[in-house]
C-alpha positions in Angstrom: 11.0 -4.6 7.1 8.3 -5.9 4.7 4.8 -4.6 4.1 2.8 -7.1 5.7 -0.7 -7.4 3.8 0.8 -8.8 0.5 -0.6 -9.0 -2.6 0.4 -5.1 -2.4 4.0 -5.2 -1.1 6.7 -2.7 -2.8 7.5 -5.2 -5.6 4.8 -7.8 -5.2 3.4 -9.0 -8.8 3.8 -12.8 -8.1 2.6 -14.5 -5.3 4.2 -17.9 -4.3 4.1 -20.3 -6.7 2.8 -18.3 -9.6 4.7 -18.2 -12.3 2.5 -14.6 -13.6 1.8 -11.4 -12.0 -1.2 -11.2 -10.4 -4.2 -10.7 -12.7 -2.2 -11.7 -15.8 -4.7 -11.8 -18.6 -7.6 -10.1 -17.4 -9.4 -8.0 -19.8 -9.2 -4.0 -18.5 -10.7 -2.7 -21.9 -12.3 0.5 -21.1 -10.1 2.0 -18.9 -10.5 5.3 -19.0 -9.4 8.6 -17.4 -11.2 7.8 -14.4 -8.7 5.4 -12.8 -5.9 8.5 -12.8 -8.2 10.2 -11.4 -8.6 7.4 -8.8 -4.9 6.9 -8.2 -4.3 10.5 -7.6 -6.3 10.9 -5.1 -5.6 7.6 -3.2 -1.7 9.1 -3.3 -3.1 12.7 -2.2 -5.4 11.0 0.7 -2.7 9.0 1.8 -0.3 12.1 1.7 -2.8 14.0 3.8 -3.3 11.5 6.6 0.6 11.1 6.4 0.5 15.1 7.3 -2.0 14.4 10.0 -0.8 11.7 11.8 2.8 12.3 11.8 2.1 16.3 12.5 0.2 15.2 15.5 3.2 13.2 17.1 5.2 15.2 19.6 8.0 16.0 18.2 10.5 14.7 20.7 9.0 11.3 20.3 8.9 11.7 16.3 12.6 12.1 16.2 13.9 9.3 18.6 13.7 5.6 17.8 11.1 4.2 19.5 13.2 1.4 20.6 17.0 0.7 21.1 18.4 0.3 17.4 14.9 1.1 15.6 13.7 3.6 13.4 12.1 6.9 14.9 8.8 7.7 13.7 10.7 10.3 11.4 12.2 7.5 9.8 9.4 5.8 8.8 7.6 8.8 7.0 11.0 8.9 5.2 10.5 5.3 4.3 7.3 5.8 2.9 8.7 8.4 1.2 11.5 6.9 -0.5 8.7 4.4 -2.0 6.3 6.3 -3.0 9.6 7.9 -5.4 11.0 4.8 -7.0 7.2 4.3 -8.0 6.9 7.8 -9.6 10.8 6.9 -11.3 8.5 3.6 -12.1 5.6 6.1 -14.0 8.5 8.2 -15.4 10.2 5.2 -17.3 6.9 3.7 -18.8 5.5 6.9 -20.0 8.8 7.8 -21.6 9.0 4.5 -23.3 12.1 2.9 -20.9 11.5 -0.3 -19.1 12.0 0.4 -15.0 14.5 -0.6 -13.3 14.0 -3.6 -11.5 15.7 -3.9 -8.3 16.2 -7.5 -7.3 17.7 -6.9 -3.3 15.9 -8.4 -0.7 13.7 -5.1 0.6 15.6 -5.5 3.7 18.6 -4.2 2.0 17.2 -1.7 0.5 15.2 -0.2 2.9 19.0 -0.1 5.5 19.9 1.8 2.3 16.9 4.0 2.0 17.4 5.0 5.6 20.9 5.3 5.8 20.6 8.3 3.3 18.0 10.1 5.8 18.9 9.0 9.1 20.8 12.3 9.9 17.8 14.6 7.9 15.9 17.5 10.3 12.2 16.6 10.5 11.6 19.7 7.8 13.7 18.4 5.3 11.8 14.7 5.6 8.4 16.6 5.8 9.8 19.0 2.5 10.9 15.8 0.5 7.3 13.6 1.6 5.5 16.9 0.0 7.8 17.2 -3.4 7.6 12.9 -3.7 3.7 13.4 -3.2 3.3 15.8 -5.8 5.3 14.2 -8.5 3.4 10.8 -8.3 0.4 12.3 -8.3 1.9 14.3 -11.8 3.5 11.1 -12.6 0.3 9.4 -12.9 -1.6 12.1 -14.4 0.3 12.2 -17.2 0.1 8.6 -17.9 -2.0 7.2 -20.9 -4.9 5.3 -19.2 -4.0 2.6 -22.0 -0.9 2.1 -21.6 -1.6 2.2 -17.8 -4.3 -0.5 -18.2 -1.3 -2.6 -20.1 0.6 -2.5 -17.3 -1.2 -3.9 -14.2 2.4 -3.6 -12.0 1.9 0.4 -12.2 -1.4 -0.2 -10.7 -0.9 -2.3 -8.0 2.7 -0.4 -7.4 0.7 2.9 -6.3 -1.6 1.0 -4.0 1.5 -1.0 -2.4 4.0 2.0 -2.0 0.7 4.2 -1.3 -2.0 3.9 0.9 -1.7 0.3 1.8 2.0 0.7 2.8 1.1 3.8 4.9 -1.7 1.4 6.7 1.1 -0.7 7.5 3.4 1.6 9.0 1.2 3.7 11.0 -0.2 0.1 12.6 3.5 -0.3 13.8 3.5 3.2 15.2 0.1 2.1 16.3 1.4 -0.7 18.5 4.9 1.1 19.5 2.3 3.5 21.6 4.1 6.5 20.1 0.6 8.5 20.5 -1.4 8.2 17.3 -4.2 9.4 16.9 -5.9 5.6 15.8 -9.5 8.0 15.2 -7.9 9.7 11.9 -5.9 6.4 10.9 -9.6 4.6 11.0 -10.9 7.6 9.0 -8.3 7.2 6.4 -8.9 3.1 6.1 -12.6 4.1 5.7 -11.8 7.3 3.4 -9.8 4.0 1.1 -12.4 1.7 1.4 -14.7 4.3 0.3 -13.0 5.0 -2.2 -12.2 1.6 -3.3 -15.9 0.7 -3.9 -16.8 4.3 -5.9 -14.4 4.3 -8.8 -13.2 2.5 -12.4 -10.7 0.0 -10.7 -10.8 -3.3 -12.0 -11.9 -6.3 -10.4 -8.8 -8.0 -9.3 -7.7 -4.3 -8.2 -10.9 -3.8 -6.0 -10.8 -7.2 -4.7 -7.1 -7.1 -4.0 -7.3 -3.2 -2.0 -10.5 -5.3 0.1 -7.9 -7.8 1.1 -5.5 -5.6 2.5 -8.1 -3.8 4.8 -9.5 -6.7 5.8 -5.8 -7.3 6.8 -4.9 -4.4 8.4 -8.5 -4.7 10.2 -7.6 -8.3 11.3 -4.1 -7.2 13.2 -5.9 -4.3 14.6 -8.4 -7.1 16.5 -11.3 -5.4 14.5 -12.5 -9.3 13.1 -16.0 -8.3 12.4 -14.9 -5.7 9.4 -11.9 -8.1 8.7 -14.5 -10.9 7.6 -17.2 -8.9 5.8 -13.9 -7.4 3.5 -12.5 -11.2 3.1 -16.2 -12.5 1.3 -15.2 -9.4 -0.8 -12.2 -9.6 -1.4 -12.6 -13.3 -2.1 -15.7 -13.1 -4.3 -13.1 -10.6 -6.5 -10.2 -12.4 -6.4 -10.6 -16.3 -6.1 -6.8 -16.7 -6.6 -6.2 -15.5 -3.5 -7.8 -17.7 -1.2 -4.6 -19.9 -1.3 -2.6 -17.5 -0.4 -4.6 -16.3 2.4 -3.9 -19.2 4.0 -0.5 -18.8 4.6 -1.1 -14.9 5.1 0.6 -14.4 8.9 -2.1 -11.2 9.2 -5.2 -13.4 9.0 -3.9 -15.9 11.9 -7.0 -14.9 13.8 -9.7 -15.6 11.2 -7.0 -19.0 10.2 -10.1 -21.8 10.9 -13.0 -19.4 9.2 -11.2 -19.1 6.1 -13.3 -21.5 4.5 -16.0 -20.2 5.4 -15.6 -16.7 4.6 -13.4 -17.9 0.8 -15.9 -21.0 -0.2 -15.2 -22.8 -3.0 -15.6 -21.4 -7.0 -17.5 -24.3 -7.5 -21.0 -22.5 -7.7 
């Protein structure tokens, strides 16, 4: 089970091909406290619509699998969970001078391993453990030195992949299960990110890269209108990723318009 809007998958620094991570040598001079500030509360919004989306599922549905051999809604906010904590051990090694762990499985195997550890937990206990993970990211990140946070883009684009954009994925697959959510607070929280997005300190490539992944979560939801006018964006941010884009599986339906909407840099 993979996130599917990369650049912002769990681990996702290097796209195809790329031999650095994503934004490798752009200038972030100037970083300041502001982008803690921003993180937090991208991690606090996406804990919130967590609370209100899963909370809102009736609880015999939230606790089965939604289909023979799947995961049960409960599993996924476990999921979610378990991510947003390796990126918070992630916060914990840089600011203490360690280098993270890197874990080189195929996120398929870890994510059977994830689960298998929560398969049998009450729906308290993964609701307890989604508000304890929450809370220590968010103190995780606040404790971080916005230099040494501006050194290290992987931190950045971490939160955003095991964080908001990972929680758009999921709740599109609870979406399309018909499990009963409530699709007019998961459109208020992709608006509440795109909001947010365009109002604070992020860097360029950070901005144009969050832009990419709502125009993809936009595209799968059939919403092609707001998936194109994100794209020009996202594009106009991040140039490098027009090649990718067009191998992306979630932009199938804008495939032919790509050229369109990602012209060439040669203005």
């Amino acid at each position: 089970m993979l996130d599917r809007c990369a650049p912002y998958r769990h681990d996702p620094f290097v796209l195809p091909g790329q031999a650095e991570p994503l934004g490798a040598g752009v200038n972030t001079v100037g970083m300041t406290d502001s982008i803690l500030d921003a993180l937090v509360h991208h991690v606090r919004s996406t804990r919130q619509a967590e609370r209100d989306i899963f909370g809102a599922l009736d609880p015999a549905v939230r606790d089965r699998p939604m289909r023979p051999g799947d995961w049960s809604p409960k599993d996924h906010q476990a999921h979610l969970s378990a991510w947003k904590a390796r990126q918070a051990d992630r916060f914990a090694a840089i600011r203490n001078g360690r280098e993270p762990l890197v874990d080189e499985r195929e996120d398929d195997v870890v994510n059977a391993e994830l689960h298998a550890t929560r398969a049998d937990w009450a729906w308290p206990d993964v609701e307890r453990e989604a508000d304890e993970i929450s809370q220590r990211l968010e103190s995780e990140i606040a404790a971080m030195d916005p230099d040494v946070l501006a050194a290290n883009e992987r931190l950045i684009g971490g939160t955003f992949g095991n964080g908001p954009f990972h929680a758009i994925t999921h709740f599109g697959w609870l979406t399309e299960a018909g499990v009963g959510v409530d699709e007019s607070r998961l459109d208020a929280f992709m608006d509440e990110q795109e909001q947010q997005l365009r109002g604070e300190a992020l860097a360029e490539r950070d901005r144009g890269t969050g832009l990419y992944n709502l125009a993809c979560a936009h595209a799968l939801a059939g919403r092609l209108d707001r998936a194109r006018s994100l794209l020009r964006e996202g594009f106009a941010l991040r140039p490098d990723m027009r090649e990718f884009a067009a191998e992306d599986p979630d932009l199938e339906e804008l495939r032919d318009e790509l050229s369109d909407l990602a012209p060439s840099a040669a203005t």
